[in-house]
C-alpha positions in Angstrom: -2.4 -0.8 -21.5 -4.7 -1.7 -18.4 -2.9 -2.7 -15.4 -2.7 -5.6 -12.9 -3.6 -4.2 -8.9 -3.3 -6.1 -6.3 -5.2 -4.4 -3.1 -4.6 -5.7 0.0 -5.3 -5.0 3.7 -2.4 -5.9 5.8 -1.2 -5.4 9.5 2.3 -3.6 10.2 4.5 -7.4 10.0 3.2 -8.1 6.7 -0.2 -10.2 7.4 -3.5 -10.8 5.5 -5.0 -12.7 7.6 -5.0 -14.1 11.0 -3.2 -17.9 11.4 -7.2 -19.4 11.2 -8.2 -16.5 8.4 -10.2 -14.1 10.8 -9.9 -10.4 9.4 -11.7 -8.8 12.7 -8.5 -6.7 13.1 -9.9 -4.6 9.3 -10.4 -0.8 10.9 -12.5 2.0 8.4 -13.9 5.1 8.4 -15.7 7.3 5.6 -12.5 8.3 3.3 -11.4 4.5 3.6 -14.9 3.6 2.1 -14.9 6.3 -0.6 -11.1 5.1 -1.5 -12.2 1.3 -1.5 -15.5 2.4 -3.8 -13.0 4.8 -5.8 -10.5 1.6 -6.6 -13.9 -0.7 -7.6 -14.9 1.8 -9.8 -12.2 1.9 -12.1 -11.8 -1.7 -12.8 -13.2 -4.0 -15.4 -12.4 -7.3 -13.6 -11.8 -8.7 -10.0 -9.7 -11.3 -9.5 -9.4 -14.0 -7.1 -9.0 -17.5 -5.5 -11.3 -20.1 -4.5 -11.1 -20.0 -0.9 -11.7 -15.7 -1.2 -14.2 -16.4 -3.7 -16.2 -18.7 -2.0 -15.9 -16.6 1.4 -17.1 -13.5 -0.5 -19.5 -14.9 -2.0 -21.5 -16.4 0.9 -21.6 -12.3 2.3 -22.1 -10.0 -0.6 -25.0 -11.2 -2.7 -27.3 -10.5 0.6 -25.3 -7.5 1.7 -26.7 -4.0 0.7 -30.6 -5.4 1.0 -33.3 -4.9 2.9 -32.6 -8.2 4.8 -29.2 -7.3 5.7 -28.4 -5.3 8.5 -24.8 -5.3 8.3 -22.2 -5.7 5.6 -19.0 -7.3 5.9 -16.6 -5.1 7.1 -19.2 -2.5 9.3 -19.5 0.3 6.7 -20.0 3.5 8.5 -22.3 4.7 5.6 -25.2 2.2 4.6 -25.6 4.4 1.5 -21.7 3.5 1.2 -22.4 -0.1 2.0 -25.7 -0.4 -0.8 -23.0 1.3 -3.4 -20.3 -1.1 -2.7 -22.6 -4.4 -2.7 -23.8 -3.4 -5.7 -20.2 -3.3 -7.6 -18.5 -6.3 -6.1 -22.2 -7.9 -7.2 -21.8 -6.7 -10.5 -18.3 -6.5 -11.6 -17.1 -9.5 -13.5 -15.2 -12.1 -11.5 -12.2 -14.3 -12.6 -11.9 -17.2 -10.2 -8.2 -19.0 -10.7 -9.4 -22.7 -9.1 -8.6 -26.7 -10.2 -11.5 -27.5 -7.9 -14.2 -25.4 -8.2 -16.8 -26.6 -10.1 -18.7 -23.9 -10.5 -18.9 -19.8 -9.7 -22.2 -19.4 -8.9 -21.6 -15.8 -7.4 -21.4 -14.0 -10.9 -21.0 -12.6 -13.9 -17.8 -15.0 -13.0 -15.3 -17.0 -14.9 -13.2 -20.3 -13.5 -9.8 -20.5 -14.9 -7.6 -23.8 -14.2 -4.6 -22.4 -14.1 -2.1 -19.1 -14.1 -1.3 -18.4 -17.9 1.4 -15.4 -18.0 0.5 -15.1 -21.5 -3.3 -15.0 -21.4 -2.4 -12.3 -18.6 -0.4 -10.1 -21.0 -2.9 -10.4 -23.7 -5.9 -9.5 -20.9 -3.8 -6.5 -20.3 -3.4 -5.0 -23.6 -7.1 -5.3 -24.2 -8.7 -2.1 -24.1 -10.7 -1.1 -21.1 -9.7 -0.8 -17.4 -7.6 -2.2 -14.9 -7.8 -5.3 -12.8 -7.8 -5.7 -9.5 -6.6 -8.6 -7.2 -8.9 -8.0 -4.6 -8.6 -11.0 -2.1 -6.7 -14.0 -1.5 -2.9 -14.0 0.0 -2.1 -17.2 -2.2 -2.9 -16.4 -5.5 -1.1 -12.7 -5.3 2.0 -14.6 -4.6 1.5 -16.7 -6.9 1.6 -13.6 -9.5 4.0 -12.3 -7.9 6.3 -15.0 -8.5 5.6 -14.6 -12.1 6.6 -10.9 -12.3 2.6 -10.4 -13.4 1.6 -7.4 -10.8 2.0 -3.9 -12.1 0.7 -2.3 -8.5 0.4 -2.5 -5.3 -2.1 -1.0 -2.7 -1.6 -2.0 0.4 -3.9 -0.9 3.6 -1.6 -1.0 6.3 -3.5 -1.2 9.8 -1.8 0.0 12.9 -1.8 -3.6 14.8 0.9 -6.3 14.6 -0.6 -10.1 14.6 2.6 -11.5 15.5 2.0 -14.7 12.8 -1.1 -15.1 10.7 -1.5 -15.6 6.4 2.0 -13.4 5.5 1.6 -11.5 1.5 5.2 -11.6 0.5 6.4 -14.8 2.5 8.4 -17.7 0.6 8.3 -15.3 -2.3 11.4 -15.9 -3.4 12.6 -13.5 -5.7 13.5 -9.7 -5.2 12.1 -6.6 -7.5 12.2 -2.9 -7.2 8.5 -0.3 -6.9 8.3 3.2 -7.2 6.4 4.9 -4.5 3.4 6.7 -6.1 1.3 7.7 -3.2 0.8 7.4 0.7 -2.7 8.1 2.4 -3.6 8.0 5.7 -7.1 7.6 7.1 -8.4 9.1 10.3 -8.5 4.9 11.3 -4.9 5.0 11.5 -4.5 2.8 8.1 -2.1 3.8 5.6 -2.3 3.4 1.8 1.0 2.5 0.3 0.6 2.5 -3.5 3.3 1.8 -4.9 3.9 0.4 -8.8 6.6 -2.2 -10.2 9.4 -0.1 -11.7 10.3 -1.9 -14.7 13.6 -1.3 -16.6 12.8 0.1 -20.4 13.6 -2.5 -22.8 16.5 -2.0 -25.4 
């Protein structure tokens, strides 16, 4: 049964994103770029909403050319930077959007709304996980629905003090099982830990 991940950069008080959206506090280094390329290469889908969508999509399709001289993000590897264009490019895109009338930044499909069941059905299809790679918003918004299966979240050593919060007005409480730490020579720390779900009767 293929998985549900969200992956998430986050500072040490629980942030996505500064209060106006800016991410210039993201730190990386080579083994953050291979783990980050590892996590893209063993998913069918990414996942995400409009506003992450649309930002995304006004960097990658350039990035990893000729004409680009630097990637989102400051790769320290532009072989590393070529490979990871080329998957977020070419993995297929679910957009979850009542407004967007097109994704034009593809292979990419616009769904209205959050369907648990469709969810559950996309899961026991065969193939690989999926990833919620972006967008604060919509992974609480499958959070609230019990729908995540993992988390991975890139902990950078700096506290924003207020900014885009991941778990905040969640409103509900449920138990993970740590399944691995990793810390980068950056300083950031990958929590991965999974949604620890009590066996049914």
């Amino acid at each position: 049964m293929r998985k549900l991940i969200v992956s998430m950069m986050t500072s040490l008080d629980g942030h996505v994103a500064r209060a106006d959206g800016a991410l210039d506090w993201f730190l990386s280094d080579a083994q953050f770029e291979e783990e980050m390329l590892g996590l893209l290469g063993s998913v069918d889908a990414m996942l995400f909403g409009r506003v992450s969508y649309e930002l995304l999509a006004q960097f990658w399709p350039t990035a990893g050319t000729p004409a680009s001289d630097e990637a989102p993000g400051g790769f320290t590897s532009r072989a590393r930077e070529i490979e990871f264009a080329r998957l977020m490019n070419s993995i297929p895109k679910i957009v979850y959007s009542r407004t967007l009338a097109a994704a034009n930044w593809g292979p990419a499909t616009v769904i209205r709304e959050i369907d648990p069941e469709e969810i559950a059905s996309q899961k026991r299809q065969p193939g690989r996980d999926l990833v919620l790679f972006a967008g604060s918003t919509l992974a609480q918004s499958f959070a609230k629905l019990d729908l995540i299966d993992e988390y991975r979240l890139m902990v950078h050593p700096v506290v924003l003090g207020n900014g885009l919060s991941l778990f905040s007005g969640l409103g509900t409480e449920f138990p993970l099982q740590l399944q691995r730490t990793t810390t980068f020579p950056s300083g950031v720390v990958l929590l991965q830990y999974e949604r620890a779900r009590t066996p049914r009767a």
